[in-house]
C-alpha positions as CSV (number, residue, x, y, z in Angstrom):
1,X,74.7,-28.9,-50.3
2,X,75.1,-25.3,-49.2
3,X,76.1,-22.5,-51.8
4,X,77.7,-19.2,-51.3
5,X,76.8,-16.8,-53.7
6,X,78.0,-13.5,-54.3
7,X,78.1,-10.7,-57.5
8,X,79.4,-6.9,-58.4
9,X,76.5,-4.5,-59.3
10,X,76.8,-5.4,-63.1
11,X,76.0,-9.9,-62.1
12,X,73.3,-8.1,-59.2
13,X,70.3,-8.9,-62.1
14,X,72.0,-12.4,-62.9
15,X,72.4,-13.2,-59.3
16,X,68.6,-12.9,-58.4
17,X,68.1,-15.2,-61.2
18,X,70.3,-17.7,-59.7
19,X,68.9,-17.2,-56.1
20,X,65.6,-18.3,-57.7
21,X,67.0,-21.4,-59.3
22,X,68.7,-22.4,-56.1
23,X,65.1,-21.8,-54.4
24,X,63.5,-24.4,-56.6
25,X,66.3,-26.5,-56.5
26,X,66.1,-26.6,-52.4
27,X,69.4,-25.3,-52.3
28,X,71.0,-23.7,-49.3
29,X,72.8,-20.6,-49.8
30,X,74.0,-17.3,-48.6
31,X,73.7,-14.4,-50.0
32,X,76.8,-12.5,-50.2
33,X,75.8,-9.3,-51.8
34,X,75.7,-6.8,-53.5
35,X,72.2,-6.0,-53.0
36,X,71.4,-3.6,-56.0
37,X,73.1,-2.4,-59.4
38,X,75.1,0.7,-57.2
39,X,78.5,0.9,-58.9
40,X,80.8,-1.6,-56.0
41,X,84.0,-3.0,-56.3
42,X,83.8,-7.0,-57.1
43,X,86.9,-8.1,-55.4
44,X,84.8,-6.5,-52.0
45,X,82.1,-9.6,-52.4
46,X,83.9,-12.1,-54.5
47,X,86.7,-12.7,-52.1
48,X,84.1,-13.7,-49.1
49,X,82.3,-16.2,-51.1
50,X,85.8,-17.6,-52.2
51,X,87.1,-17.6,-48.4
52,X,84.0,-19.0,-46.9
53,X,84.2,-22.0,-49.7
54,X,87.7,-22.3,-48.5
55,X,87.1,-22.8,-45.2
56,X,84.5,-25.4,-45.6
57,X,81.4,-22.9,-44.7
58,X,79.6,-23.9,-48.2
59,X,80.7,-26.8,-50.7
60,X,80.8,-24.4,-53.6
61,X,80.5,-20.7,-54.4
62,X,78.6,-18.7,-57.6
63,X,80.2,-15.7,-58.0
64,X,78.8,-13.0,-60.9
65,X,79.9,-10.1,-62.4
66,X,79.5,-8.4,-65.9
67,X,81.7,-10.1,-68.0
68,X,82.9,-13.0,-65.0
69,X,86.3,-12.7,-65.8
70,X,87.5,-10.4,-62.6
71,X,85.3,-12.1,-60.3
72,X,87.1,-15.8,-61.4
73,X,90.5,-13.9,-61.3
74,X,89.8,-12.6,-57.8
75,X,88.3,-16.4,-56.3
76,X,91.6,-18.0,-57.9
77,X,93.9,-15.7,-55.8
78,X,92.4,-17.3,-52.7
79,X,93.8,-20.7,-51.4
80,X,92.3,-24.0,-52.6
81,X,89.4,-22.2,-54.4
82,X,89.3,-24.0,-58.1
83,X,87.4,-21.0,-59.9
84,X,86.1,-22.0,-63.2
85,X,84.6,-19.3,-65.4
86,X,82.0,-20.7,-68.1
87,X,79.7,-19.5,-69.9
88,X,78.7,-22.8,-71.5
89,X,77.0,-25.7,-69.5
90,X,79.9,-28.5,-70.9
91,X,82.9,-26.4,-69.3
92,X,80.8,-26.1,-66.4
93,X,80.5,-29.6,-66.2
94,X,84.3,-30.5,-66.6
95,X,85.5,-27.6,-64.3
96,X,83.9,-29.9,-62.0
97,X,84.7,-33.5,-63.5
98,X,87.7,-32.5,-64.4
99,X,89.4,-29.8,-62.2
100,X,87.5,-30.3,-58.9
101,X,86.4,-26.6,-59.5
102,X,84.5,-25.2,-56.2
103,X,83.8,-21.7,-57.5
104,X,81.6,-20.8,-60.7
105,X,82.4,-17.7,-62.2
106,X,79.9,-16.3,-65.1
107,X,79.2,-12.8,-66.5
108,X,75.2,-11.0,-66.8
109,X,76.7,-9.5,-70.3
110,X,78.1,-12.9,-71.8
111,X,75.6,-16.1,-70.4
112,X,71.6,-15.3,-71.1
113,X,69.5,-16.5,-68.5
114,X,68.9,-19.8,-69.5
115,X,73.0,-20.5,-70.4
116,X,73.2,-19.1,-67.2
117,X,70.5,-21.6,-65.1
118,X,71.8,-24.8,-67.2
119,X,75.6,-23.5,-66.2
120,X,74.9,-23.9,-62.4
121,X,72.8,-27.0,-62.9
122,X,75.3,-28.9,-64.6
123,X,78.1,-27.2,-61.9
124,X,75.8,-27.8,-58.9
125,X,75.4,-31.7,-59.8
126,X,78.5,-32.7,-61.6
127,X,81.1,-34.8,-59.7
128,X,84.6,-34.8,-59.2
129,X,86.1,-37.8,-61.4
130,X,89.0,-38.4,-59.6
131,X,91.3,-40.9,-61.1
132,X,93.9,-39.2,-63.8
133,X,92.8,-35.7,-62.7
134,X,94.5,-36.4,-59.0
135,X,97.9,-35.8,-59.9
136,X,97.1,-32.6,-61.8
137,X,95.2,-31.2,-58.7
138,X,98.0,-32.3,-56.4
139,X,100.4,-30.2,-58.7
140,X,98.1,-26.6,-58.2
141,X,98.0,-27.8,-54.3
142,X,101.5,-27.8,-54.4
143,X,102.4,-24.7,-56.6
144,X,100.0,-22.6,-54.1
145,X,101.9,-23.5,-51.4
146,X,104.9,-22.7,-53.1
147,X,103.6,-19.2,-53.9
148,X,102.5,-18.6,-50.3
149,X,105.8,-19.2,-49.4
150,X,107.3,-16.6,-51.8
């Protein structure tokens, strides 16, 4: 499995923690900045982790930011990225089961470190279910082609 990962200045401190559980997890992953706690603007490295999961580059992004919230909105608003924002290991797990969710989205400031570490190993090895979950994965497939339409 390959992971992108990618934070704002305020998930920077979260993000090395996660670049160290991917490390002892044998994880591939890139790196997608920011590279210190300098005040950025999180849409400038959450959208290329959401676009290079969207193109097939990685099989699922981490992206991090204070609270998590704008870094999920911003992976959302890019096609066929499934962004799910937890900061509980269980809706980690069924963003995955359940919603075929490719991104993680979780916030330094809401998730300690350990939340945080059993978040992305329950994300990280979780599987897609399938089954009664298609049709309602068809139906966002279908309502972001609509939009990109509009």
């Amino acid at each position: 499995m390959r992971v992108a990962i990618g934070s704002d200045h305020a998930g920077f401190q979260l993000k090395g923690t996660i670049c160290t559980l991917l490390d002892e997890l044998r994880i591939e992953y890139r790196d997608f900045g920011t590279y210190s706690t300098d005040p950025v603007d999180y849409p400038d490295f959450i959208a290329p982790v959401a676009r290079a999961v969207a193109r097939g580059e990685y099989e699922r992004g981490i992206v991090l930011g204070g609270s998590g919230t704008g870094e999920a909105i911003v992976a959302n608003k890019i096609r066929g990225i499934r962004c799910v924002e937890a900061a509980d290991p269980v809706v980690a797990r069924l963003g995955r089961e359940h919603n075929d969710a490719n991104v993680l989205s979780m916030g330094e400031r809401i998730a300690g470190v350990e939340v945080a570490r059993a978040c992305v190993r329950e994300f990280l090895t979780a599987e897609y279910q399938g089954g009664r979950h298609v049709p309602r994965i068809e139906k966002i497939a279908r309502i972001e082609a609509e939009e990109a339409r509009a």
